[in-house]
Steps between C-alpha positions, in 0.01 A plus 500: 500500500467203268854381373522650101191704584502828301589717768810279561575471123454896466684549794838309373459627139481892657718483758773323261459725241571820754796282656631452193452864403628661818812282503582639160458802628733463800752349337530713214515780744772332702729391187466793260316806715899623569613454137162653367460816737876545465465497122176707488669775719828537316304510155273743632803704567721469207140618253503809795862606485493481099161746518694738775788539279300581210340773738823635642637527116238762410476693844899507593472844548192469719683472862213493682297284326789260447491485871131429512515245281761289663300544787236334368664260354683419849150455666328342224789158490631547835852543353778762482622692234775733435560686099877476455770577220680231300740577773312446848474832596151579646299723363132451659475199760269550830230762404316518823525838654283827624559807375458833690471868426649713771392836636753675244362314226794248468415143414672216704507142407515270776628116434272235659800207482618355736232720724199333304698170566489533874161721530314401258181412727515824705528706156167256357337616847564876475265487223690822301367658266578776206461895707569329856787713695773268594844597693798248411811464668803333293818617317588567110685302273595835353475807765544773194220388317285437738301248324502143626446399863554205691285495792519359838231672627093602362252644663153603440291718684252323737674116364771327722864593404670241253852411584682355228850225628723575813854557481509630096820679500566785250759732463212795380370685819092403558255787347168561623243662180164447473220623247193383308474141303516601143574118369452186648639162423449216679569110490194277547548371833617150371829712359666608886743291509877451451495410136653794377804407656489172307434705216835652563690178573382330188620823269834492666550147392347496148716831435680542256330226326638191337564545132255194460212716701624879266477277193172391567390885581659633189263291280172579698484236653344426849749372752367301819654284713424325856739656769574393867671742759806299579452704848182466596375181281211693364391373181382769233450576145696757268368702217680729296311640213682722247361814401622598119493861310636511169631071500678563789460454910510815668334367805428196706204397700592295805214318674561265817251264621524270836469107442455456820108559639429277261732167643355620829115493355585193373642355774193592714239393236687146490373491854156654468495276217468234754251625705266608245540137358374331806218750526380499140501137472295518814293767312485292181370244710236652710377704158509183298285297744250794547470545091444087511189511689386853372488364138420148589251544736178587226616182329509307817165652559349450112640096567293442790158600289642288198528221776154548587362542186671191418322307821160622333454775751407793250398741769857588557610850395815709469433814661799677343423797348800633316535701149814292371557183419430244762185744567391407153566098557308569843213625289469220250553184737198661661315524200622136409363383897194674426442344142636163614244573787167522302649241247526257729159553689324515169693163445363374853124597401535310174679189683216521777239516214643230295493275809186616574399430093666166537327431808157554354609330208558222701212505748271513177631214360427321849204653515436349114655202596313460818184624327467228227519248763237672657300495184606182422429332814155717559334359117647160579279364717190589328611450204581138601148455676309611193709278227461205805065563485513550114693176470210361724215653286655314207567209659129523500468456932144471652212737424483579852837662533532671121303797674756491746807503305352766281450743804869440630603553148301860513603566810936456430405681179374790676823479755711512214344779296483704845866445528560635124294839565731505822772497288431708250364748738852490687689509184293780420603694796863441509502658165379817683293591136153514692370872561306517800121653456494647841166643574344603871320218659380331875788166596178453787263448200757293333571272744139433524472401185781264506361340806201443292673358243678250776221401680526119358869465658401671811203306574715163428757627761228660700671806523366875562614790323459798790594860288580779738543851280657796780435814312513401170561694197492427184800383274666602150660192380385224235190380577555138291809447650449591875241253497731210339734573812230541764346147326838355514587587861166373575517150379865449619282633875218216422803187411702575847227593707384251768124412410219641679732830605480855389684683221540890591518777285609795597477860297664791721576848377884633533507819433498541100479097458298217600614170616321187449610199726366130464577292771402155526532213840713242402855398538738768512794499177829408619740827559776377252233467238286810508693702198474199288090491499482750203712283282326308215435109581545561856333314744594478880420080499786394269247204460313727189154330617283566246169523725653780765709700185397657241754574157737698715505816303223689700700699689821528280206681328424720765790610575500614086185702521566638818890638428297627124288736763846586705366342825623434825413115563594193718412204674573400928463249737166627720419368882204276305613450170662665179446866381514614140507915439558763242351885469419740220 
């Protein structure tokens, strides 16, 4: 991992950032979760009690569904409430009970506190229900009416017995009734517990009430106050809400609420707190460093084909294939590799061809250069021997030698107007403007002529032209100019050729073409000079002897004609002597 890489970089920045934001989290939840929760309960309550007292001001005569509704309201905030007079006295606190119709159609009521308190699980377990038969054993608060029971003892056919607490004493003898469930009210199972009794202990300490607390109630007015059990050091919240007919109280709503659950979540969250620290910084960590190289990894991967394209190496490509963002980037640096790409090969081809221009340009200019001098040095000499025998014809020399001079002035003059037709004949064909008249015609009859036509320089040599034609066809090519190269070939045969040997001339059929090779016994051309012979002005005696060379341009005017009639020619060293070929 290269040190401020962008994994590294992304990494610090992420992981920071979630640091930072999960230790405002946790500390916020350590310094003001208590405070907050606390705050959020009791307000929760206070908006509660003032709706329940609006209730319980238009249904006061409603005893049942008063009791329901403090029910509900018990389960719903997990507090206690009791519906008192200005006074204290009590008129509805615990609601929880079961009501039963016996055989003789009496209806019993039977108290569920302290029982619940103590049995609240088995009773949850039992799983009663409105029409199940039940058979309670207990005694009466009042044994003439008949109407309340405490119980220490339910039971429900096919359920285990529940036994309320041991060793309640009682002054009422214990009654056994049973009959059907005709009501049924029961505490959520969060509710059995002993709070009723602090329910009790906290009215028999705010009653009577303080004239501070009645003055408050006599205006309307909400009175709540944080209260601590000076016996058991249970911290819990008071409520009294006043309920008002006709401007004044007639009744007072009591709520209670325990303090305490939430010191003792708090107290265990401070260590959780901890824990859950170490492990989502951990987290934060792990997640950070994974999200690092998720994200940076297609930009680690575009880089390395930027750093290739950059080294020149346009066949690199990004094979991500995504429909966002960096899928999009993918997409055009692979478009820009592939234009870069052709730009730069087309930019290659034109560099290669403008070397290869400049080249030519400056091999021509040699090749000018080189071929003035040729020129030059080629009409020098007989230029200088005919202006040296003119100067002697008018110097007026000897009768005897004016014949002389005057042949050796016809005979440079002829040498130089050779060389001119040579030239213009080359000139001719480098400008590639001559059409061809190609017609069908015999290279056997042709050479015959030609050897005909060289007879004088063959007999001064002594030389014999042998023609051997292998089944020979005829040939469609220019008739004029074949015979220029065959007459060319032929003389450069007769200047190299040892006197009193044999020049060959060979005419074989290949397939579709026919090669013609003139070989000749003589010395062989040196190896290192063979693919200079059809250069203009090239001889293979750097001397330039003017009696075994002719202009030079012969067979620079060959090769012309012959690459006019696309043909496949050469020259090579043979056993004997030197062979010159081409085909049509």
């Amino acid at each position: 991992m290269k040190r401020r890489g962008i994994i590294v970089k992304l990494f610090a920045i992420t992981a920071s950032f979630f640091i930072a934001l999960y230790a405002i989290v946790l500390v916020c939840q350590l310094l003001f979760f208590e405070r907050f929760y606390e705050h959020h309960k009791l307000s929760a309550l206070e908006k509660k009690l003032k709706s329940f007292a609006e209730q319980y001001e238009q249904t006061k005569e409603d005893d049942s569904r008063i009791s329901r509704e403090i029910a509900l309201f018990i389960n719903r905030n997990k507090s206690q409430m009791a519906v008192l007079t200005p006074q204290g006295k009590i008129l509805h606190d615990n609601p929880f009970r079961i009501v039963i119709r016996e055989a003789d159609g009496h209806e019993v009521k039977i108290s569920l506190s302290p029982f619940a308190a103590a049995q609240g699980r088995d009773l949850q377990a039992a799983k009663l229900k409105r029409g199940d038969r039940i058979e309670v054993e207990g005694f009466f608060e009042d044994e003439a009416a008949r109407d309340w029971l405490y119980p220490v003892l339910i039971k429900k056919a096919g359920a285990k017995e529940i036994r309320g607490p041991e060793g309640i004493e009682t002054p009422f003898p214990k009654i056994r009734v049973s009959g059907d469930i005709t009501e049924l009210l029961l505490p959520g199972i969060k509710q059995w517990n002993m709070r009723q009794g602090m329910l009790s202990l906290a009215l028999e300490e705010w009653f009577p009430l303080k004239e501070v607390h009645a003055a408050e109630l006599q205006k309307g007015h909400l009175v709540k106050q944080e209260w601590t059990d000076s016996w058991s050091g249970v911290r819990s919240y008071i409520a009294i809400q006043p309920v008002l007919r006709d401007g004044r109280v007639t009744e007072l709503v009591f709520a209670y609420t325990s303090l305490q659950q939430i010191n003792e979540a708090y107290d265990a969250l401070q260590l959780f707190y901890v824990y859950i620290g170490i492990g989502g910084f951990a987290l934060i960590v792990l997640l950070s460093l994974v999200f690092s190289r998720i994200v940076s990894k297609p930009i680690l991967s575009l880089n390395s084909v930027a750093l290739r394209m950059a080294k020149l190496d346009f066949a690199a490509k990004s094979p991500m294939r995504r429909n966002d963002e960096i899928g999009s980037l993918s997409d055009s640096l692979n478009s820009l590799s592939e234009t870069l790409g052709i730009t730069l090969k087309e930019l290659q081809q034109a560099n290669d061809q403008l070397r290869e221009d400049m080249e030519n340009k400056r091999q021509i200019e040699r090749m000018q250069k080189e071929f003035v001098s040729n020129v030059s040095h080629e009409l020098k000499t007989p230029l200088s021997i005919v202006r040296g025998f003119a100067e002697g014809l008018k110097d007026g020399v000897g009768e005897s030698k004016r014949e002389r001079y005057t042949e050796v002035i016809l005979d440079e003059t002829e040498k130089m107007e050779e060389l001119v037709k040579d030239l213009l004949e080359l000139t001719k064909l480098e400008s590639k403007t001559i059409k061809l008249k190609k017609t069908s015609f015999s290279i056997s009859e042709l050479m015959e002529d030609i050897v005909d036509k060289l007879s004088h320089h063959l007999s001064i040599k002594e030389l014999k032209v042998v023609i051997v034609p292998a089944n020979e066809q005829e040939v469609h090519a220019d008739s004029v100019k074949i015979e220029q190269v065959l007459f060319n070939i032929m003389m450069n045969a007769i200047r190299h050729a040892v006197p009193g040997s044999e020049i060959t001339v060979r005419i074989d059929k290949e397939r579709d073409r026919v090669r013609v090779a003139i070989e000749n016994e003589g010395e062989p051309i040196p190896e290192d000079q063979i693919e200079h012979v059809w250069e203009r002005f090239y001889r293979t005696e750097r001397s330039r002897n003017r009696k075994t060379g002719g202009t030079g341009l012969g067979l620079a005017i060959v090769k012309l004609i012959l690459e006019l009639h696309e043909s496949r020619y050469g020259v090579m060293n043979t056993g004997r002597g030197v062979s010159f070929y081409f085909d049509l």
